[in-house]
C-alpha positions as CSV (number, residue, x, y, z in Angstrom):
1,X,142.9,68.9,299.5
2,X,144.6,70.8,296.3
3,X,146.4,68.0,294.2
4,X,149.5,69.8,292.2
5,X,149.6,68.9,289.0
6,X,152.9,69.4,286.9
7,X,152.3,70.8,283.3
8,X,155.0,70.6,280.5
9,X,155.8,71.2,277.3
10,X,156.9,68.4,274.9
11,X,158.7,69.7,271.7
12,X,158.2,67.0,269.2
13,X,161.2,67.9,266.9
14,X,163.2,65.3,264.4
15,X,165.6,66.3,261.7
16,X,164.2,63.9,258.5
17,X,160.7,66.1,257.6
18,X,160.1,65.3,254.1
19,X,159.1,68.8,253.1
20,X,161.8,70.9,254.4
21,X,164.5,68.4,255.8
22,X,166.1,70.1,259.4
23,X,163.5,72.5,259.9
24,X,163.9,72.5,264.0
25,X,167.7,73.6,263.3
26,X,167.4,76.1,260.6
27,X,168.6,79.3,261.2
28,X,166.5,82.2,262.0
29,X,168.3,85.4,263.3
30,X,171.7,83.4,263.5
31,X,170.0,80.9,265.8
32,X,168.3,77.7,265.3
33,X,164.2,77.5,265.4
34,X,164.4,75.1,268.1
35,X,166.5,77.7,270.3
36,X,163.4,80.3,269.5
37,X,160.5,77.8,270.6
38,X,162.8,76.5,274.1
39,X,163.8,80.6,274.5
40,X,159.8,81.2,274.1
41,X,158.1,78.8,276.4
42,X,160.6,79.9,279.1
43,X,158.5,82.6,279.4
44,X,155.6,80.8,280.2
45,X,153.7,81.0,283.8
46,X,152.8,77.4,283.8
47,X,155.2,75.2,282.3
48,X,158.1,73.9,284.8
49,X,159.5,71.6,282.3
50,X,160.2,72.0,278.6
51,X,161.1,68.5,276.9
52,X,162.5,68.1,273.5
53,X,160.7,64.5,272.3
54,X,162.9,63.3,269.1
55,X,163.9,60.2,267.5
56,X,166.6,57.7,268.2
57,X,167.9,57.8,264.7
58,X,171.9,59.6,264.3
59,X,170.8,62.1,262.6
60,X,168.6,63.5,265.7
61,X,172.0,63.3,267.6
62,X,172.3,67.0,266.8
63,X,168.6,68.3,268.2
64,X,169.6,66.2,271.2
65,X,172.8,68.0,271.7
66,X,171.5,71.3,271.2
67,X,168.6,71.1,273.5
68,X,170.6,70.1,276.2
69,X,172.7,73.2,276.0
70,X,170.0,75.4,276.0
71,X,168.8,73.8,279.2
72,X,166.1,71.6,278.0
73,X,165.5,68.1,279.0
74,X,165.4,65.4,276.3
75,X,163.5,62.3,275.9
76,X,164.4,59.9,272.3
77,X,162.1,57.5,271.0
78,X,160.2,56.2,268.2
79,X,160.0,58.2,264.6
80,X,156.5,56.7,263.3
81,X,155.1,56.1,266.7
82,X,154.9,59.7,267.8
83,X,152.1,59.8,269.9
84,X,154.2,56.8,272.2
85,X,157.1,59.2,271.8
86,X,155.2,61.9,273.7
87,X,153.2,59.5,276.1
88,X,156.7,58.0,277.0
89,X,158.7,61.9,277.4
90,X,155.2,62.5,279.6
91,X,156.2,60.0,281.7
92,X,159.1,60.0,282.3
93,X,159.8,63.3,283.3
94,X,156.4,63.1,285.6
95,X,154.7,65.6,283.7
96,X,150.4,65.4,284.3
97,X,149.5,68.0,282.0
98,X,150.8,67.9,278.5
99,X,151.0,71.5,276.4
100,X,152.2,69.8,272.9
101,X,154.0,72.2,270.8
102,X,155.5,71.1,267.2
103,X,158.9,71.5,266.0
104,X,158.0,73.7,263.3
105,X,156.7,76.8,265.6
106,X,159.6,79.5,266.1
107,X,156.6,82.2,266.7
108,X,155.1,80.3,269.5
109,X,153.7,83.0,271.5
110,X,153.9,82.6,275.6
111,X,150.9,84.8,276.4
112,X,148.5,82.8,273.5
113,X,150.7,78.9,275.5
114,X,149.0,80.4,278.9
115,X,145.6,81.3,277.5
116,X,145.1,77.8,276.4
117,X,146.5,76.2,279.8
118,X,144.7,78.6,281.8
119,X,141.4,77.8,280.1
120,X,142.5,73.8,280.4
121,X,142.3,74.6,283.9
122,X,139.7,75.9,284.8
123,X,137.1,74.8,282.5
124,X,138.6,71.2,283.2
125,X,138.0,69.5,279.7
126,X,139.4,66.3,278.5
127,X,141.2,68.5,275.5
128,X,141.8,72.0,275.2
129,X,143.5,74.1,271.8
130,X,142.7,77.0,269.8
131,X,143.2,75.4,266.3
132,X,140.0,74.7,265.5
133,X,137.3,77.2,264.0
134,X,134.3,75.1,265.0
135,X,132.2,76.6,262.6
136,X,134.6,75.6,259.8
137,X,136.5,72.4,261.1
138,X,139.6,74.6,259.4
139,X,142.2,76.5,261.0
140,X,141.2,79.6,263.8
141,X,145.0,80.8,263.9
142,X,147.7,80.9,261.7
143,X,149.4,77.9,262.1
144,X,152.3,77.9,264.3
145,X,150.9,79.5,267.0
146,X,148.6,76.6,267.9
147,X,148.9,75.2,271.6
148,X,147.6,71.8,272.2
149,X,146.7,71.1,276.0
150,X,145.4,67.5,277.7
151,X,146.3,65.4,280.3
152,X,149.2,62.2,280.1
153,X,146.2,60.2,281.8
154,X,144.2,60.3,278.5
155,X,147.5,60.3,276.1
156,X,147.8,56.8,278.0
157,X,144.3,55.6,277.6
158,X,144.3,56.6,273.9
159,X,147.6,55.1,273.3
160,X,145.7,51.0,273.4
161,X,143.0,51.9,271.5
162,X,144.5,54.2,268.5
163,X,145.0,53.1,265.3
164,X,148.8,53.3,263.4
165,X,147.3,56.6,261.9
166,X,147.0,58.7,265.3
167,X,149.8,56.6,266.8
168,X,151.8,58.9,263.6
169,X,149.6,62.2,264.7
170,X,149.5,62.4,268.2
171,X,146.1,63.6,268.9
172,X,144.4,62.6,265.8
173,X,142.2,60.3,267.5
174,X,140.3,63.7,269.9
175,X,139.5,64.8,266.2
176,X,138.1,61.1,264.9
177,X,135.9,60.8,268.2
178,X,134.6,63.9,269.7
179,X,131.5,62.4,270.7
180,X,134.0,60.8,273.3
181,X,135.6,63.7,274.6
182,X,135.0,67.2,276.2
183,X,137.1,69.6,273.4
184,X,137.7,73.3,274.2
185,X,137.9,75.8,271.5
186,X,140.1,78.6,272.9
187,X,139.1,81.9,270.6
188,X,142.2,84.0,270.3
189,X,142.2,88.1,270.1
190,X,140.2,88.9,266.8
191,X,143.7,90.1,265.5
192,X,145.2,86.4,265.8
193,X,142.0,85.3,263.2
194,X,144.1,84.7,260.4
195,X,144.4,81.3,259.0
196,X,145.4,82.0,255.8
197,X,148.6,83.0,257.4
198,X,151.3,80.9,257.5
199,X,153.9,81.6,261.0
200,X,155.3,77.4,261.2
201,X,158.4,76.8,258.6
202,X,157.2,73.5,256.8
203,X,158.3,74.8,253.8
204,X,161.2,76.9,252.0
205,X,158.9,79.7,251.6
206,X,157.0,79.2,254.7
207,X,161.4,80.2,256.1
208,X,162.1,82.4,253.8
209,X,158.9,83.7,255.4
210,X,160.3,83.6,259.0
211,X,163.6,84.8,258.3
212,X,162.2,88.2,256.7
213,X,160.0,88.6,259.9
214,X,162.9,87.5,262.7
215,X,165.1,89.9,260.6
216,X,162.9,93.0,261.0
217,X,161.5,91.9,264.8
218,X,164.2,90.1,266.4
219,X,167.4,91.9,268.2
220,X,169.4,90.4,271.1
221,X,168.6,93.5,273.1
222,X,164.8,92.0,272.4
223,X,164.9,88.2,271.7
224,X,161.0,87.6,272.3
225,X,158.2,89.6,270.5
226,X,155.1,88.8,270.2
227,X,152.5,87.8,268.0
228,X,150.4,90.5,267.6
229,X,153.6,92.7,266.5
230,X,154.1,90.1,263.6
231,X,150.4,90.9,262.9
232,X,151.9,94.9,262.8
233,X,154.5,94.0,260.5
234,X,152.4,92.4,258.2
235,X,149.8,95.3,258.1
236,X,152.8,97.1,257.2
237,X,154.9,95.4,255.1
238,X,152.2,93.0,253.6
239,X,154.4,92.1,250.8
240,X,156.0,89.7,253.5
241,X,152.5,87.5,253.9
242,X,152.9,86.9,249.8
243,X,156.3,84.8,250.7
244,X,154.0,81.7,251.8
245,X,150.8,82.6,250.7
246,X,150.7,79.3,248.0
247,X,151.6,77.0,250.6
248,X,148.5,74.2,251.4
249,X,148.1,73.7,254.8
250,X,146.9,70.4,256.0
251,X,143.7,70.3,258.5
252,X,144.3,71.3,261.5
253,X,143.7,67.7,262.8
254,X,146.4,66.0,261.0
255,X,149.4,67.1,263.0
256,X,152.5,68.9,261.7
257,X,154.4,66.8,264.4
258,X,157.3,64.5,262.6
């Protein structure tokens, strides 16, 4: 007998990042990011519920009333205890199968969100993403196109036995402990293999960045493009890549989730 197993995204979004305060709301293309990343995962194949996880605090009041309107469920909880913010979304909306996607991610790209979940299927490990270059330990991707993919089950089992540090990052604790759990690196096309690009907006420069490339890409005739067409633009225009260039990135294992 087939069990059905209902897969979700959780949007971890909050308004008080200290590096670029409002990032999930600011305006790309006359639109917020968070309108981008809910318009984006629509597309998906797998996901029948998108959830927009974000705190309790007033100041959130305004991701929670825009994510509503654009038909996205919402789930409010703790600001330092992401990782029970998520668990708690998870379960409440009776999701199995958790695709964790950061607030920060206006490029998200459907086709590379169903890779990863199709690979999380069928190869059946405990956690499955394509940030990590195992070689490396650093980036595979530019970030902002990473896709994070595991079950609520193990979110659940993690959540009494992680520390306040990967309570704050929610799936820190896969990265401290792999010799506890089956990880799957998802490759991405060769075209994708470009960490030192920067597609999230944690940053001024890193949306300055993003407005320049939803300027030249995004129409309301054509809402959604693609990654790979970024990856076009940038081959042609790569004057654009400099915007953000300077900007660290943390490791891939500490979160960008706030």
């Amino acid at each position: 007998m087939c069990v059905r197993m209902k897969i979700g995204a959780i949007i971890t979004a909050r308004m008080g990042s200290s590096r670029l305060y409002g990032k999930s709301m600011a305006v790309l293309a006359g639109r917020p990011s968070l309108w981008h990343i809910i318009t984006r995962l629509k597309k998906s194949r797998f996901l029948e519920e998108i959830v927009v996880a974000t705190t309790t605090k007033k100041e959130d009041d305004v991701i929670c009333n825009f994510a509503i309107k654009k038909g996205a469920t919402v789930f409010r909880g703790s600001s330092d205890d992401v990782l029970g913010r998520v668990l708690k979304a998870a379960k409440k909306f009776g999701l199995d199968t958790i695709v964790l996607i950061t607030g920060d991610c206006p490029m998200i790209d459907t086709k590379i969100v169903d890779l990863v979940v199709k690979k999380y299927l069928e190869k059946k490990p405990d956690y499955a993403s394509n940030r990590l270059n195992p070689k490396t330990s650093d980036y595979a991707i530019p970030p902002g196109l990473d896709v994070q993919v595991f079950s609520t089950k193990l979110l659940e089992n993690i959540n009494g036995i992680a520390d306040m540090q990967a309570h704050e990052h929610v799936t820190l604790y896969f990265y401290q402990h792999p010799e506890k759990y089956n990880v799957l690196n998802v490759a991405v096309p060769k075209k994708l293999s470009r960490p030192d690009l920067r597609f999230c907006i944690d940053t001024k420069e890193d949306l300055l960045f993003a407005q320049k490339v939803f300027g030249e890409l995004f129409t309301d005739k054509k809402p959604f493009f693609y990654a790979e067409e970024v990856m076009d633009l940038l081959a042609k225009r790569p004057e654009l890549a400099e915007i953000n260039s300077q900007v660290l990135q943390k490791k891939p294992w500490i979160d960008k989730t706030k």
